[in-house]
C-alpha positions as CSV (number, residue, x, y, z in Angstrom):
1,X,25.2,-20.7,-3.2
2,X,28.2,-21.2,-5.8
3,X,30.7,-21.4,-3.1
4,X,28.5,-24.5,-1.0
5,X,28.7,-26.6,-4.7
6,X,32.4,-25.9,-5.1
7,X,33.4,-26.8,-1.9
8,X,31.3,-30.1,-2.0
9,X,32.2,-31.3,-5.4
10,X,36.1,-30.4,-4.5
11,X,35.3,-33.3,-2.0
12,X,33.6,-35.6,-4.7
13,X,36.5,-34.8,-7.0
14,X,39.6,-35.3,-4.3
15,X,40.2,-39.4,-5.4
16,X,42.5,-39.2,-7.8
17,X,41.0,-41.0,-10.7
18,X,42.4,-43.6,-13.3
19,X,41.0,-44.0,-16.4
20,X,41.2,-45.8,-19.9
21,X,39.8,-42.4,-21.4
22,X,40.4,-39.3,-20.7
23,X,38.4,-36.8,-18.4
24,X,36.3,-34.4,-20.6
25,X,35.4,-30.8,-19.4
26,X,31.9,-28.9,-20.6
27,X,31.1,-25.2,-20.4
28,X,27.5,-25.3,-20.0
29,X,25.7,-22.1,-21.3
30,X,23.9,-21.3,-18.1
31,X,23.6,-17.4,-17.5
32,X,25.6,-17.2,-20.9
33,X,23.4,-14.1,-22.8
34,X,25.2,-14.1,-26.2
35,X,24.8,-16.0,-29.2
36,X,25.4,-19.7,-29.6
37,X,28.4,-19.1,-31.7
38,X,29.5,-16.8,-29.4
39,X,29.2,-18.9,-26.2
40,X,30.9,-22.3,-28.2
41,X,33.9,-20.0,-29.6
42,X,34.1,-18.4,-25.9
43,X,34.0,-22.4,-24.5
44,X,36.8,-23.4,-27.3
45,X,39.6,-20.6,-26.5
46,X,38.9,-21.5,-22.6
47,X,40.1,-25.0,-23.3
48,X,36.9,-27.1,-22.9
49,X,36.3,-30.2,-25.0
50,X,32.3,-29.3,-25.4
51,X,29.7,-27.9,-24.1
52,X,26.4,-28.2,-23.2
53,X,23.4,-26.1,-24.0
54,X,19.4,-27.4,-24.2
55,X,18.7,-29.8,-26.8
56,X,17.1,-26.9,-30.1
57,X,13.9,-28.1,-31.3
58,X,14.4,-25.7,-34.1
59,X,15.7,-27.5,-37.0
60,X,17.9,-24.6,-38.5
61,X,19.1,-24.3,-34.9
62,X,19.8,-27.7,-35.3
63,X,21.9,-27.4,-37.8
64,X,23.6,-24.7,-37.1
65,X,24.7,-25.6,-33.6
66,X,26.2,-28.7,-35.2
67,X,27.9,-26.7,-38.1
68,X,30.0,-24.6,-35.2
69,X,30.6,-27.8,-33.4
70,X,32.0,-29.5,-36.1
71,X,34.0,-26.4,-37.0
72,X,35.4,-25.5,-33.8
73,X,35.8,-29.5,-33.1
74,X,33.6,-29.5,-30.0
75,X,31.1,-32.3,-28.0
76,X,28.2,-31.5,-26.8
77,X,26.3,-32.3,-23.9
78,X,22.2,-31.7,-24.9
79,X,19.7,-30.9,-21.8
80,X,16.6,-32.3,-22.3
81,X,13.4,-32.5,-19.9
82,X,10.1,-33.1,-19.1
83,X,7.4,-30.2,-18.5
84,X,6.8,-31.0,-15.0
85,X,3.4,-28.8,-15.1
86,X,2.2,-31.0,-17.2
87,X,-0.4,-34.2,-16.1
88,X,2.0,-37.0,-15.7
89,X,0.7,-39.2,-18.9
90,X,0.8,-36.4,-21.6
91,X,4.3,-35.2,-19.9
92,X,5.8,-38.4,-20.3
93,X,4.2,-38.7,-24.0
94,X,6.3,-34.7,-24.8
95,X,9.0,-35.9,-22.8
96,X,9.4,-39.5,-25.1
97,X,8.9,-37.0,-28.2
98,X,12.1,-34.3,-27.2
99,X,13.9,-36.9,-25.9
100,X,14.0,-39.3,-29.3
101,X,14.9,-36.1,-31.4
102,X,17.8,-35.6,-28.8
103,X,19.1,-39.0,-29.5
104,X,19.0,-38.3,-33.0
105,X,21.2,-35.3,-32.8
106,X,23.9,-37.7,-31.7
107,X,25.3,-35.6,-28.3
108,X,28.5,-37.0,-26.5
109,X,25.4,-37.7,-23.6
110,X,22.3,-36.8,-22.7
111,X,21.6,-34.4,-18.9
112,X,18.0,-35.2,-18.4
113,X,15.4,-33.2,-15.7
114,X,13.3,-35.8,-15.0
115,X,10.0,-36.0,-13.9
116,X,8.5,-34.2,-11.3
117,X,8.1,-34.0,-7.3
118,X,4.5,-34.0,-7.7
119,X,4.8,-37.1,-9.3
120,X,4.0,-40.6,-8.0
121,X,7.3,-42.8,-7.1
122,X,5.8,-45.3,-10.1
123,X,5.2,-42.6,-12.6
124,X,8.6,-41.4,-12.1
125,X,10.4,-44.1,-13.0
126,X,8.6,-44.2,-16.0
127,X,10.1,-41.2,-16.9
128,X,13.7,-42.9,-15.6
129,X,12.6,-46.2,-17.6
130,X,12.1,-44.4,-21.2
131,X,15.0,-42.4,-20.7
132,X,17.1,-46.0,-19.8
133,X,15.5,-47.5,-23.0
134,X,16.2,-44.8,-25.4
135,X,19.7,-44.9,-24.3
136,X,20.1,-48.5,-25.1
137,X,19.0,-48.1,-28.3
138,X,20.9,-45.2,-29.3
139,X,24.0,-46.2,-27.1
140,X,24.4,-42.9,-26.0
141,X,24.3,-42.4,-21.9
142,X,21.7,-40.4,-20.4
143,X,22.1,-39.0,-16.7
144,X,19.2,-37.6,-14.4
145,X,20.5,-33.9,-13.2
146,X,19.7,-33.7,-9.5
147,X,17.8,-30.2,-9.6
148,X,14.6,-29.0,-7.8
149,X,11.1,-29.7,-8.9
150,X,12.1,-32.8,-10.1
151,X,12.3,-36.7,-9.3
152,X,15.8,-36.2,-7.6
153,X,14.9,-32.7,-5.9
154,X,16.3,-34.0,-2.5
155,X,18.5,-36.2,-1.0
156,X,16.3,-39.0,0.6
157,X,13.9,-39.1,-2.5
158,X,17.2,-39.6,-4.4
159,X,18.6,-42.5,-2.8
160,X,14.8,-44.4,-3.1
161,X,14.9,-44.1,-6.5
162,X,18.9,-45.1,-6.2
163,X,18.1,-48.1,-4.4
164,X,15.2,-48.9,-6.8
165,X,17.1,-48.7,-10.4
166,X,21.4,-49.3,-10.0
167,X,22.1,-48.5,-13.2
168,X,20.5,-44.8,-12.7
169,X,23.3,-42.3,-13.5
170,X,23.2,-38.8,-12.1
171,X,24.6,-35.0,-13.2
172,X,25.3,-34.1,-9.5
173,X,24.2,-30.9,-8.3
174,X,24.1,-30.3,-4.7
175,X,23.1,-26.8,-4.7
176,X,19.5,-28.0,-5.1
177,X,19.6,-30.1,-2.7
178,X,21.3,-27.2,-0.3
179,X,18.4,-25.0,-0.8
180,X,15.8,-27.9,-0.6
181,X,16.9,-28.7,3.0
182,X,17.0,-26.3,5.7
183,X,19.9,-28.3,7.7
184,X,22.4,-27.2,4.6
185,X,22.9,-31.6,4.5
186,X,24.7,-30.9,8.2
187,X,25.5,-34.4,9.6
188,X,24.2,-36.2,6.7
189,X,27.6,-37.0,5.4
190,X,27.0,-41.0,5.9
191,X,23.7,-40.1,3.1
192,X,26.1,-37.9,0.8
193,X,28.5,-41.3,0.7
194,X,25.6,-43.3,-0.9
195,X,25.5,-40.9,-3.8
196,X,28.9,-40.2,-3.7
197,X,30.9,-43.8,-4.0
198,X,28.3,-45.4,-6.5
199,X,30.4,-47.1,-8.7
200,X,28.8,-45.4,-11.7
201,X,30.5,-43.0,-13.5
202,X,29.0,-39.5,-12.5
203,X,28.6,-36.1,-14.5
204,X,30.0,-33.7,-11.6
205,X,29.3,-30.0,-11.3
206,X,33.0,-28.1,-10.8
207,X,34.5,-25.5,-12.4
208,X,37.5,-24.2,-13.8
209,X,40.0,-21.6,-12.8
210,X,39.7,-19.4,-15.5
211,X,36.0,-19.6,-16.4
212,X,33.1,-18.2,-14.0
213,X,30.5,-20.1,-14.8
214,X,29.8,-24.0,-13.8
215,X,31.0,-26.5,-16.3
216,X,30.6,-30.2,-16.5
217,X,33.0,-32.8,-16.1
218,X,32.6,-36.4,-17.9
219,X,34.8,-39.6,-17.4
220,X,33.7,-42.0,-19.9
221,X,35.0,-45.2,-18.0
222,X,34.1,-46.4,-14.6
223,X,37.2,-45.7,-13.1
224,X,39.1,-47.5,-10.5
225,X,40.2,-45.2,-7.9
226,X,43.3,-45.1,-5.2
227,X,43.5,-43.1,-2.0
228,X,44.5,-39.8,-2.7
229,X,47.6,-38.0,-2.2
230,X,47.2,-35.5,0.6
231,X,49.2,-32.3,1.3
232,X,49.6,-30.2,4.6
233,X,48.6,-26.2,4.3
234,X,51.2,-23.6,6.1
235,X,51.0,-20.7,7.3
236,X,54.1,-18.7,7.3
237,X,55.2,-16.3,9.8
238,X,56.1,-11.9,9.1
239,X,56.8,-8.8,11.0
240,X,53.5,-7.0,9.4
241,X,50.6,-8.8,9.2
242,X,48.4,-7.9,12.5
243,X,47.8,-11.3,15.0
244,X,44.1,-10.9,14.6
245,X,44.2,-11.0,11.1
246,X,46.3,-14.5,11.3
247,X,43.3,-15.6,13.4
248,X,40.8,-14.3,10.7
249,X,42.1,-16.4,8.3
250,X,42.5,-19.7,10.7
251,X,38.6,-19.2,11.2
252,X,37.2,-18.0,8.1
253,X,38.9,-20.4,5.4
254,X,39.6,-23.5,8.2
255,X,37.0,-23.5,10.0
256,X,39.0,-23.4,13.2
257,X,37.4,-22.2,16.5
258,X,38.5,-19.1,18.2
259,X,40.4,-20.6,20.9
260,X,42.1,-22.8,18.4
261,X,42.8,-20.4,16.1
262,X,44.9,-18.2,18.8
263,X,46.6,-20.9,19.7
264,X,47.8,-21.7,15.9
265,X,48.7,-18.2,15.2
266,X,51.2,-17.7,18.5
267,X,53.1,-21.0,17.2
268,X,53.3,-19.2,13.9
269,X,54.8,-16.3,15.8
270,X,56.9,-18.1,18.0
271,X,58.3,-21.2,15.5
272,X,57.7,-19.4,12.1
273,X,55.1,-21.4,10.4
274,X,52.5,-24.1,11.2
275,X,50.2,-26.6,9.4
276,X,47.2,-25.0,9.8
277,X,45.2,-28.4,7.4
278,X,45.7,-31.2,5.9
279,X,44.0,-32.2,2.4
280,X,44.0,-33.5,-1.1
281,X,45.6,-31.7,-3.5
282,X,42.9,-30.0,-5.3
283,X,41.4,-28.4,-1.9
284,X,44.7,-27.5,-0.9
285,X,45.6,-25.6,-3.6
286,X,42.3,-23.7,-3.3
287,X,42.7,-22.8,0.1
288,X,46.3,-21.7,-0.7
289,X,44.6,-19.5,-3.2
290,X,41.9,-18.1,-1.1
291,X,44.5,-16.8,1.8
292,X,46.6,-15.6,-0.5
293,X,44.1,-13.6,-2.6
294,X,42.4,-12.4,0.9
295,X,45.4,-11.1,2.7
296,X,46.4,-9.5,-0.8
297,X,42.9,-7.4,-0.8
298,X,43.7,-6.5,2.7
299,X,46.9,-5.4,2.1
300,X,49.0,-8.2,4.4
301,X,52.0,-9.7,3.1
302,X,51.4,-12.9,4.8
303,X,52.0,-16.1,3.1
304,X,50.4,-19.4,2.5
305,X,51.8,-22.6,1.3
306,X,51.5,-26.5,0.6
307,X,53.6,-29.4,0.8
308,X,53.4,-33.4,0.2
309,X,52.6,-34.7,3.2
């Protein structure tokens, strides 16, 4: 399921983005099993600017999560949410109560799971309309992670509530959505482009190249975007790696038909190299990558580049 979110969100993030500030990366501590001081010092050395963990409603952990943040000169991100077993008027009275002593903990932002599916469209956005208050008052942005079980926990249900408040912001997660809907979001690119091109700013699941885990990424400005540069993927032609492995790769990484894929490979053979894709830079240098590393396990010396187009 990891690799369906990387490959969507290396769509989302392909426009190059300008921005008066600059873009912010987040380890978040999910499947992390050591200590909070452990995960933070682990988040530092890799680079990140913060992280984000669940907001502690224990006030020593309080204060010592903010005493290694402070030391290690870290953000934060807090998760907060809503008990969506609870009946909807005492979930939203808990939910007001953890969400306030969030706020008062002063995170970077706030990634809310909001609400529930078994809730009414109405009572829902109450849940949306506290959180939209609160973060008025505090000045402190709060974004509605798109997750299962909750408000957002598919793609239609999304865009109504979309549609209904514009100034809702979301943590974009597809994976939820991936295993909410049996079509995998097949042919429903022209509903992915709603979410998508909102001009609001977006918290966007990625990841890093030298980290496992997910991580956030935060751009603090609406950002004004230009069409980005895009760059052609070669394949390059040797004596030793097999033909059928050259049509492996054309398939399994390109998702180029069989037919196709022969053809490719025999003007590889013939001319020495061909472009085998076209894309923006950040997908090109992962598919660069993921031949290289593949023909490396298999033993095949055959090589994959990228250009400017």
């Amino acid at each position: 399921m990891k690799k369906l979110i990387l490959i969507i969100l290396s769509i989302v993030c392909s426009t190059e983005t300008i921005a008066q500030n600059k873009v912010l990366y987040f380890q978040t501590s999910w499947g992390f099993e050591g200590t909070p001081e452990a995960f933070i010092k682990k988040a530092k050395a890799s680079g990140y600017d913060g992280i984000e963990i669940w907001s502690p409603t224990n006030k020593k952990e309080q204060i010592q999560i903010s005493k290694l943040l402070k030391e290690q000169n870290m953000k934060v991100i807090y998760l907060c949410g809503s008990d969506p077993n609870l009946s909807f008027k005492k979930g939203l009275a808990v939910y007001k109560k953890y969400l306030k002593n969030t706020f008062e903990l002063n995170p970077i932002a706030i990634n809310s799971h909001t609400g529930s599916d078994f809730y009414s469209f109405s009572q829902n956005m109450a849940f949306i309309e506290e959180a939209t208050k609160l973060s008025k008052q505090y000045k402190i942005p709060v974004y509605h992670e798109t997750h299962r079980g909750r408000f957002s926990y598919s793609l239609p249900k999304t865009i109504e509530y979309l549609e209904k408040d514009k100034d809702l912001v979301l943590t974009l997660d597809v994976s939820h959505w991936m295993v909410v809907h049996e079509s995998l979001l097949i042919k429903r690119t022209d509903l992915l482009k709603k979410i998508i091109n909102r001009k609001n700013q977006l918290i966007e699941m990625t990841r890093k190249k030298d980290i496992d885990q997910d991580a956030l990424v935060l751009t603090q400005t609406k950002p004004k975007t230009k069409k980005p540069s895009m760059y052609k993927v070669l394949l390059l032609n040797d004596d030793f790696t097999p033909m059928e492995f050259v049509v492996h790769i054309l398939e399994r990484f390109f998702n180029i038909d069989h037919q196709q894929a022969v053809s490719i490979m025999l003007t590889i053979h013939q001319k020495g190299l061909a472009v085998v894709g076209v894309y923006p830079h950040e997908i090109a240098e992962t598919k660069v990558a993921q031949v290289m590393e593949f023909s490396r396990k298999n033993q095949h010396p055959l090589q994959c580049t990228m250009e400017k187009e």
